[in-house]
MARTOR-257937 format. One record per residue (C-alpha): residue number from 0; residue in one letter; x, y, z. Coordinates in steps of 0.2 Angstrom, whole numbers. Example, Ala and Ser with C-alpha at 12.3 -4.5 7.8 and 13.67 -1.06 7.14 Angstrom:
2
{pati 0,A,{62,-22,39}};
{pati 1,S,{68,-5,36}};
***
This chain:
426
{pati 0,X,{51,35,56}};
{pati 1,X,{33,39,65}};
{pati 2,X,{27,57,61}};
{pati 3,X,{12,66,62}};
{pati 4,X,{-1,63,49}};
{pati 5,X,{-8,71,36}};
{pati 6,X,{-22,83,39}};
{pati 7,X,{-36,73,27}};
{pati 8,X,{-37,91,18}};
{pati 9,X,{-22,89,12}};
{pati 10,X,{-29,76,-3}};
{pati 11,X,{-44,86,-9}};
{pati 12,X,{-54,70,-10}};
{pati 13,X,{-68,68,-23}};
{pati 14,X,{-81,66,-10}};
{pati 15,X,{-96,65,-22}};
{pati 16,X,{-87,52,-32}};
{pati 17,X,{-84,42,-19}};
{pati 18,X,{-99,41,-10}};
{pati 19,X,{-107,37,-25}};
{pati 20,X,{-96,22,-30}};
{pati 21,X,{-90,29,-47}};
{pati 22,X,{-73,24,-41}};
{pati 23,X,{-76,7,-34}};
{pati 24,X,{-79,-10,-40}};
{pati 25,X,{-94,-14,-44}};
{pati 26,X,{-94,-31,-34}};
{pati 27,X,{-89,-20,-19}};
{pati 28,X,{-103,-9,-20}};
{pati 29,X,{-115,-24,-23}};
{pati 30,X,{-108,-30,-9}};
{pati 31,X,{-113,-18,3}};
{pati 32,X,{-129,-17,-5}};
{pati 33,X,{-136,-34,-2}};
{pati 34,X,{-131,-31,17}};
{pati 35,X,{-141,-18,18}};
{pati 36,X,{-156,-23,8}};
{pati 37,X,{-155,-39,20}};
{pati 38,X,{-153,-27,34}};
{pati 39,X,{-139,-37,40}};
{pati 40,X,{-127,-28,52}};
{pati 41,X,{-111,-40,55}};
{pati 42,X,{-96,-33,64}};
{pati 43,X,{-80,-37,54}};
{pati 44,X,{-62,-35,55}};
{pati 45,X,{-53,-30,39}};
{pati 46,X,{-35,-33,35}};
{pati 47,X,{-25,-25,24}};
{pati 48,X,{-8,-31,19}};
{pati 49,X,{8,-29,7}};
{pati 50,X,{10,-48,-4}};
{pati 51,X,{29,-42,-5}};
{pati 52,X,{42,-29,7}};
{pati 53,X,{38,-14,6}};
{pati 54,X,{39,4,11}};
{pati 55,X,{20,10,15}};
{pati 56,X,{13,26,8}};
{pati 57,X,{-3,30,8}};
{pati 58,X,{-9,28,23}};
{pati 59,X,{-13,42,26}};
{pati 60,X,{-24,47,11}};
{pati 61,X,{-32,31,15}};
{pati 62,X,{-37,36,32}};
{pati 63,X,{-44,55,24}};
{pati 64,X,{-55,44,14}};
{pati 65,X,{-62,33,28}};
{pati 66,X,{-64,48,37}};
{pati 67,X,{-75,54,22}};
{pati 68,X,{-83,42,14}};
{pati 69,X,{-87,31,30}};
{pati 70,X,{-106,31,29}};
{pati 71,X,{-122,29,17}};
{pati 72,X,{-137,39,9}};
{pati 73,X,{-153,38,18}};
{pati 74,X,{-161,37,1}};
{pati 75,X,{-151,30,-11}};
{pati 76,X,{-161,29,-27}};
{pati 77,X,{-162,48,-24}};
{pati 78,X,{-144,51,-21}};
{pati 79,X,{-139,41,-35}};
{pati 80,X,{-151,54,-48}};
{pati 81,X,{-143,68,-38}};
{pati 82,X,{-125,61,-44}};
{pati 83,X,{-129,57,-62}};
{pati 84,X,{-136,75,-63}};
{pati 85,X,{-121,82,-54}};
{pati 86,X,{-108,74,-67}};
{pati 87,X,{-120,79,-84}};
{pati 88,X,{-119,99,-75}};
{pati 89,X,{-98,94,-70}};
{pati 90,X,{-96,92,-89}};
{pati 91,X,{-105,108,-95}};
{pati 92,X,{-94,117,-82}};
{pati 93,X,{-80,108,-89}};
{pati 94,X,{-85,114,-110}};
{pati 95,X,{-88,133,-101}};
{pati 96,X,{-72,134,-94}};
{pati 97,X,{-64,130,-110}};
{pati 98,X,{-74,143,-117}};
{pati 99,X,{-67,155,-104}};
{pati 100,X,{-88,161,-102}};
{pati 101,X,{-88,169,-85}};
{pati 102,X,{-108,171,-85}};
{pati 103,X,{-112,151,-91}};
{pati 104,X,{-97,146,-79}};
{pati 105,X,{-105,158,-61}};
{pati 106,X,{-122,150,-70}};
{pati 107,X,{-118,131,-69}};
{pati 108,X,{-107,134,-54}};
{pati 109,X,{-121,137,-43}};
{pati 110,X,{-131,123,-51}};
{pati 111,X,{-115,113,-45}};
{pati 112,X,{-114,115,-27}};
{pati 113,X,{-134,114,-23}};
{pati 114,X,{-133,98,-30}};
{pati 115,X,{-119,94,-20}};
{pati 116,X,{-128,102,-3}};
{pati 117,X,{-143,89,-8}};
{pati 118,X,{-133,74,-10}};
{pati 119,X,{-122,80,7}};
{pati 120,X,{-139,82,15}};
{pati 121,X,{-141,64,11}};
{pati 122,X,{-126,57,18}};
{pati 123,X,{-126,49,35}};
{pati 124,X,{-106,52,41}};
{pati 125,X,{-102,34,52}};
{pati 126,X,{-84,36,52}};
{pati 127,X,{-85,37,72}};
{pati 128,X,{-92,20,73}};
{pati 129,X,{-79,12,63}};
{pati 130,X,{-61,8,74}};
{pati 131,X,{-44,9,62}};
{pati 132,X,{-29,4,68}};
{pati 133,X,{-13,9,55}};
{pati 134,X,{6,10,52}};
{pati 135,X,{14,26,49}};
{pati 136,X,{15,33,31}};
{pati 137,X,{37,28,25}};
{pati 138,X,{36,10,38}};
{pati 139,X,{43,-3,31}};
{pati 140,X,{33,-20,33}};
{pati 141,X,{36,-36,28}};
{pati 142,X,{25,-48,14}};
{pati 143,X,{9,-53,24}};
{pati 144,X,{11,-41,37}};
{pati 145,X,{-6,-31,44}};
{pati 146,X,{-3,-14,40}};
{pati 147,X,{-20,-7,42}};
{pati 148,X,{-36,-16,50}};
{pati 149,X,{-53,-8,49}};
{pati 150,X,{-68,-15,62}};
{pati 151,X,{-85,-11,60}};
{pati 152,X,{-101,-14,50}};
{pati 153,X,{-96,-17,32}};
{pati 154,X,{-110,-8,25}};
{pati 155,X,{-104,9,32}};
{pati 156,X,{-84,6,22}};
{pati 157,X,{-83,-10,12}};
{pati 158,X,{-87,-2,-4}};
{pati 159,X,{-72,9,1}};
{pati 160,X,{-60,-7,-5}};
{pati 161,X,{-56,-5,-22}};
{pati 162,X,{-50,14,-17}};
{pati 163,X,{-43,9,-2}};
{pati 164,X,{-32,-2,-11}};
{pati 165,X,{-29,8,-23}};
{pati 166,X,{-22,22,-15}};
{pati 167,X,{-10,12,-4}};
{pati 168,X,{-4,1,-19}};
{pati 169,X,{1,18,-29}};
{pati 170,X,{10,25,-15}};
{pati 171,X,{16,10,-8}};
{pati 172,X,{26,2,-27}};
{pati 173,X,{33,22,-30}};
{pati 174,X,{38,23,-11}};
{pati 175,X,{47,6,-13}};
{pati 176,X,{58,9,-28}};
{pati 177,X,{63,23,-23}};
{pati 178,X,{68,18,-5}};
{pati 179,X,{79,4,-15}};
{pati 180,X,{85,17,-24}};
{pati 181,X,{90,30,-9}};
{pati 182,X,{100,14,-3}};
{pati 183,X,{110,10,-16}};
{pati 184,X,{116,28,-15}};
{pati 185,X,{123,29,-1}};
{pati 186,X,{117,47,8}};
{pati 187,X,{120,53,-11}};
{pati 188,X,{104,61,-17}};
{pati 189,X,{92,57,-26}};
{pati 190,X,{82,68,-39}};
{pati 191,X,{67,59,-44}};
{pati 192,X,{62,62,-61}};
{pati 193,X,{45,52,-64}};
{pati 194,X,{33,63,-70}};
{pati 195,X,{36,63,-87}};
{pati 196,X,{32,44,-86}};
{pati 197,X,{14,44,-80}};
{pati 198,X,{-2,53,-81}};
{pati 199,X,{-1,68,-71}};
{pati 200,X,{-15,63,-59}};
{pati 201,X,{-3,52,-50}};
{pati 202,X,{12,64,-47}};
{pati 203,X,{6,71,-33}};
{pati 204,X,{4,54,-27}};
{pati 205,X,{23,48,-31}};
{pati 206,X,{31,64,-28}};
{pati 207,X,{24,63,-7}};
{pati 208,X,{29,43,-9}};
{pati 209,X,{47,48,-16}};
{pati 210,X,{47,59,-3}};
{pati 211,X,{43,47,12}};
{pati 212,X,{54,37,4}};
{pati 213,X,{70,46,6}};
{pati 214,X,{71,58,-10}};
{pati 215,X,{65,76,-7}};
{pati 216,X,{71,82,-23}};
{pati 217,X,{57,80,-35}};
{pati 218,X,{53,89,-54}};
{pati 219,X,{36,96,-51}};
{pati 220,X,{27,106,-40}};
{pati 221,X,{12,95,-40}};
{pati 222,X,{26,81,-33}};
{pati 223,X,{30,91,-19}};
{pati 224,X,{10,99,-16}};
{pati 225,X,{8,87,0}};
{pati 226,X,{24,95,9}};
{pati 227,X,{21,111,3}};
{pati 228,X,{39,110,-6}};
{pati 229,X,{42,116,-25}};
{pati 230,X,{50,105,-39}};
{pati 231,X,{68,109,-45}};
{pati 232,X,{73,108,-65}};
{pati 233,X,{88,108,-73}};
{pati 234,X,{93,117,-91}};
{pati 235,X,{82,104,-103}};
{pati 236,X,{87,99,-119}};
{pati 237,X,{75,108,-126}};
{pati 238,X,{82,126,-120}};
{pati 239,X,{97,121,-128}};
{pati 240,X,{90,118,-146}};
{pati 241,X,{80,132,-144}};
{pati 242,X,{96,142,-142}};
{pati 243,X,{103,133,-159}};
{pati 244,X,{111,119,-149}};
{pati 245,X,{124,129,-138}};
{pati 246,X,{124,124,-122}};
{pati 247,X,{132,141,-116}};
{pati 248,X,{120,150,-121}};
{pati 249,X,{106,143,-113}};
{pati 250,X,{117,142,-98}};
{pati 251,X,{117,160,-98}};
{pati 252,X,{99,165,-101}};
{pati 253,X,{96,151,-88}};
{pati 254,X,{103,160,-76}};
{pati 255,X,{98,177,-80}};
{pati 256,X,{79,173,-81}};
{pati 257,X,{77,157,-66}};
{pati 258,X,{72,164,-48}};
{pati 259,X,{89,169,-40}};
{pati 260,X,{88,153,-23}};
{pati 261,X,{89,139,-39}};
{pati 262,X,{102,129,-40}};
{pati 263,X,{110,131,-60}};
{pati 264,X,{111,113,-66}};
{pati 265,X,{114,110,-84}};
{pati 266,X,{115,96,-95}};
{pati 267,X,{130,96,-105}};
{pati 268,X,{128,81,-116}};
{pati 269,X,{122,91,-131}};
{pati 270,X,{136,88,-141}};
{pati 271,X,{142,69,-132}};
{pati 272,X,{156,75,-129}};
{pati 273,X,{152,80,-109}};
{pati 274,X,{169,87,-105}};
{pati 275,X,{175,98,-117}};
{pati 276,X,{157,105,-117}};
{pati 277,X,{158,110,-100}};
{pati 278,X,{175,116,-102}};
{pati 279,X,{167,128,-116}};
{pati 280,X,{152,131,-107}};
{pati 281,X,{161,138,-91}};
{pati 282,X,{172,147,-102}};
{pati 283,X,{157,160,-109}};
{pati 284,X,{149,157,-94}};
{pati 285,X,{163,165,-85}};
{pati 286,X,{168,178,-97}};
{pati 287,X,{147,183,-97}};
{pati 288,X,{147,185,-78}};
{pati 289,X,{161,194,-77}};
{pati 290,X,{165,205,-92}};
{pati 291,X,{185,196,-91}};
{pati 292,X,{192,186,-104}};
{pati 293,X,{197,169,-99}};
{pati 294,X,{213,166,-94}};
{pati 295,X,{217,152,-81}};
{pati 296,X,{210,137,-72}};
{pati 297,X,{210,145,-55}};
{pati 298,X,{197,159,-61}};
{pati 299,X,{180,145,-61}};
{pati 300,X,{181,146,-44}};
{pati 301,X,{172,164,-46}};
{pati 302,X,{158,155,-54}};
{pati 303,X,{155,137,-45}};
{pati 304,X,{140,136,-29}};
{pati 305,X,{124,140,-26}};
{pati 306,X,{111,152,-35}};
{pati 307,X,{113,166,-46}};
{pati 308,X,{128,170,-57}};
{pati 309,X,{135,152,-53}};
{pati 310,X,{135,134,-59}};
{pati 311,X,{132,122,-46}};
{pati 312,X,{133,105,-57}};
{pati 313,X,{130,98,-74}};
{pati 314,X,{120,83,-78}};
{pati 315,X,{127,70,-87}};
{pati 316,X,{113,62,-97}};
{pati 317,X,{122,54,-113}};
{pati 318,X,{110,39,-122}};
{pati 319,X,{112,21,-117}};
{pati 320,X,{115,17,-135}};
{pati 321,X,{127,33,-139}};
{pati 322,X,{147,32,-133}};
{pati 323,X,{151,49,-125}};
{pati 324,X,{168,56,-136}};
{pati 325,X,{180,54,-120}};
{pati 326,X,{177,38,-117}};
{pati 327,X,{186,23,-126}};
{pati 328,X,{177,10,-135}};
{pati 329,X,{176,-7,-127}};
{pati 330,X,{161,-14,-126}};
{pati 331,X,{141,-10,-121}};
{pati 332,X,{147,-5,-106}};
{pati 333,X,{157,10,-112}};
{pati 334,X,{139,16,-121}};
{pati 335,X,{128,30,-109}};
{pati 336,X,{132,36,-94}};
{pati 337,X,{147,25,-87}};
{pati 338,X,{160,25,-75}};
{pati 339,X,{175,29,-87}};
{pati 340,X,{166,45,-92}};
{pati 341,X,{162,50,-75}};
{pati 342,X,{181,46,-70}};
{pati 343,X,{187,57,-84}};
{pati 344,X,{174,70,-82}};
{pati 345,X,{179,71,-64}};
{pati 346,X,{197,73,-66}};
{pati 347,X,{198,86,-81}};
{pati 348,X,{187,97,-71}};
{pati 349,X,{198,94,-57}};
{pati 350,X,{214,98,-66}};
{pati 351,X,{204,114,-72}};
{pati 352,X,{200,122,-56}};
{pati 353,X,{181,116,-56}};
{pati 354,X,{183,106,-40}};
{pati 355,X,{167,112,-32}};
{pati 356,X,{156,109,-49}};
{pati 357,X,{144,94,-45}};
{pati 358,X,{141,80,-55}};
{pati 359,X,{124,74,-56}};
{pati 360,X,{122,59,-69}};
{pati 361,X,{104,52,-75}};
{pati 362,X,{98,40,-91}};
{pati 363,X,{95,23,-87}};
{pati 364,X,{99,23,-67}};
{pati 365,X,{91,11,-54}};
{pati 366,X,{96,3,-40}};
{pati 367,X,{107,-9,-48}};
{pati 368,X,{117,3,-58}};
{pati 369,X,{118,16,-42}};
{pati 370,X,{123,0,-32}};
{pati 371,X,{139,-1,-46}};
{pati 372,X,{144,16,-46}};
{pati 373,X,{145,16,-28}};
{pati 374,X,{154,-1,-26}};
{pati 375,X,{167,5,-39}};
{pati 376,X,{167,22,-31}};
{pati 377,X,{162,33,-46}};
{pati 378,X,{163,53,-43}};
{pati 379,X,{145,54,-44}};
{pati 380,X,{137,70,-32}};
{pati 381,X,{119,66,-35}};
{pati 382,X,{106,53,-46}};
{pati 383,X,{93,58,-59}};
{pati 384,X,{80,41,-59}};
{pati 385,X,{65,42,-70}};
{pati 386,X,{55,29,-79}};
{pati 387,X,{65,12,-66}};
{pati 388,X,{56,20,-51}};
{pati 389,X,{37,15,-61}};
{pati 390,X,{43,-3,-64}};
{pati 391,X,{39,-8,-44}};
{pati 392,X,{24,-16,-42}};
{pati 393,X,{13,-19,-26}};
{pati 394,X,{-2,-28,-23}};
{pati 395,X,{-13,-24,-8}};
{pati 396,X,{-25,-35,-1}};
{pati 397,X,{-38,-33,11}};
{pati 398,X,{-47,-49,21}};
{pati 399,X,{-61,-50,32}};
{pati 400,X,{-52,-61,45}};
{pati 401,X,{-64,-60,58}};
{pati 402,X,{-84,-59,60}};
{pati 403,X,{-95,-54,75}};
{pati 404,X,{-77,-55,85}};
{pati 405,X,{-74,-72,82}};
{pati 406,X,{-61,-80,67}};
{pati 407,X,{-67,-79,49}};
{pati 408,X,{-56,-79,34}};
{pati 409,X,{-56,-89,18}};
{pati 410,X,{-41,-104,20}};
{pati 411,X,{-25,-99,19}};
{pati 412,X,{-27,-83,28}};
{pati 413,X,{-31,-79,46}};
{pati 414,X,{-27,-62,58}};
{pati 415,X,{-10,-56,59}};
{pati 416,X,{1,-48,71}};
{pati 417,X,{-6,-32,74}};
{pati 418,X,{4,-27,88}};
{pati 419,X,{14,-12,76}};
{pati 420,X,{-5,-3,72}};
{pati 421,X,{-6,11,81}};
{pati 422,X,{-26,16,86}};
{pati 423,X,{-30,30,74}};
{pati 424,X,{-44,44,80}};
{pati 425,X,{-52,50,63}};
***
């Protein structure tokens, strides 16, 4: 699964920030200031490591980083006045631009970026005397394994840690659910619906971890920034209600308003009754595209694929604690989204001439549902996964696990296998 890595662009890192420790832990960057103070130049190996399986991302961000933020300000106490002064000016740039003032915004701007040339003239860049050896953004390594080691003097990176960590843990827990996820499906795929679980600083993050991961269909554009792909949607429930709950209609302004290459996908669980309102829905659908009265099965055919003036799929998205109108009452497994309904679903539209329509199900889905549905063999073209994919957590840890070349580590840990690292030139 190697590939080329990113271009450390490509994360539009907050350098100042960075440098500066704002991000880090303030043991970290204690750390490195007592070495330096002490004028104390060890040469130390850092590992880094998954404490479960996992699906690595975020390498790669972590190597733009190091690449950097791998270094130090010749005068500190200076650089650190600089910083202060550059967030106090970021704020007032922040209140200008909500007050849309062009003048105070050019004013403060300038302000900005020669207090960003004087902390940049301050910073020593050591990133070539630091040696980083990595796995591949989408490997898969096992709990305990080296996945990245950095060698070199600690005071030039190890207040990097915390962000370090950081960055890999995010990538690494989304890029690990979702790859469990991607399994379970079976080649089906996979449209990863997250973002409207988090704070929007990490989609971009996840959406490149789904994507590693195996699921390129994401809902946002900020999800897809990193591969310069776009997010998809499908009609939301709020179209419908804004169209006085008919599904048909939105369906139709859907399609006469969306960009011509998208896919129509609408939800049809408005009403719970999925069927009959996908029978209704195709039905005006139909009769809007082409200006014919319904008459037979056979016609949906006119109005089923890809892009404009058809319906690709519907999404089943009934609540886990609603029973969808079709299906007969049993137990809690006939409430949300559920085999029998899909069954059903799948052969009224086959008896109808709606062959071709996909069905894509969402609400409640992760790997252990998917894993059901495929075992029993439920109809199912596609899965919508949302809030399960955030559940997966990570940890990263980093070691020093060797000092001046010779063994050092705190008891119960000790250099890996490091053979899987490939030499990385930052």
């Amino acid at each position: 699964m190697r590939s080329q890595r990113l271009d450390p662009r490509v994360f539009k890192v907050p350098l100042d920030r960075i440098r500066a420790g704002y991000y880090s832990d303030k043991y970290f960057t204690r750390y490195t200031e007592v070495l330096k103070k002490d004028n104390y130049h060890p040469k130390v190996l850092y590992q880094f490591f998954p404490r479960k399986d996992a699906v690595i991302v975020g390498i790669d961000e972590a190597l733009a980083i190091l690449k950097l933020c791998t270094g130090y300000f010749k005068d500190e106490d200076k650089a650190q006045s600089l910083f202060n002064e550059l967030l106090a000016v970021e704020r007032d740039l922040q209140n200008a631009v909500l007050d849309m003032n062009r003048k105070e915004i050019e004013k403060i701007n300038i302000k900005r970026w020669d207090l960003r040339d004087a902390m940049n003239a301050l910073w020593v860049d050591k990133s070539s005397e630091i040696e980083v050896k990595a796995l591949y953004d989408g490997e898969e390594a096992k709990d305990m394994e080296p996945i990245m080691t950095i060698e070199g003097d600690p005071i030039y990176f190890g207040y990097l840690e915390t962000v370090l960590l950081g960055v890999i843990a995010r990538g690494t827990s989304s890029a690990t659910a979702v790859r469990r996820v991607v399994k379970a499906a079976n080649g089906k795929q996979i449209l990863y619906f997250s973002a409207r679980f988090d704070h929007y600083w990490v989609q971009t993050t996840d959406g490149y971890a789904a994507f590693k991961a195996g699921a390129d269909v994401v809902s946002t554009d900020a999800n897809a920034d990193y591969w310069g792909a776009k997010g998809i949607g499908t009609v939301p429930h709020a179209l419908i209600a804004a169209y006085h709950g008919s599904t048909s209609m939105a369906a139709i302004k859907f399609d006469e308003y969306v960009p011509e290459d998208v896919n129509r996908i609408i939800l049809v669980d408005w009403d719970n009754d999925v069927i009959n309102t996908t029978k209704h829905m195709m039905i005006n659908f139909y009769e809007h595209i082409t200006g014919k009265k319904y008459s037979s099965a056979a016609i949906f055919r006119q109005v089923i694929g890809p892009g404009k003036g058809k319906i690709w799929g519907v999404r089943f998205d009934t609540s886990g604690t609603l029973r969808d109108a079709s299906v007969t009452p049993i137990n809690e497994n006939s409430l949300g989204v559920c085999p029998e309904l899909v069954w059903k679903a799948r052969r009224e539209f086959d008896n109808m001439g709606m062959n071709d329509l996909k069905i894509i199900v969402s609400g409640g889905f992760n790997a252990e549902k998917i894993s059901l549905f495929e075992k029993l063999g439920v109809p199912v073209d596609a899965y919508g996964v949302g809030s399960s994919l955030l559940r997966e957590k990570i940890d990263i840890t980093a070691d020093i696990v060797e000092v001046d070349g010779k063994p050092c580590a705190k008891v119960g840990r000790k250099k890996g296998d490091l053979s899987r690292l490939e030499r990385v030139n930052l």
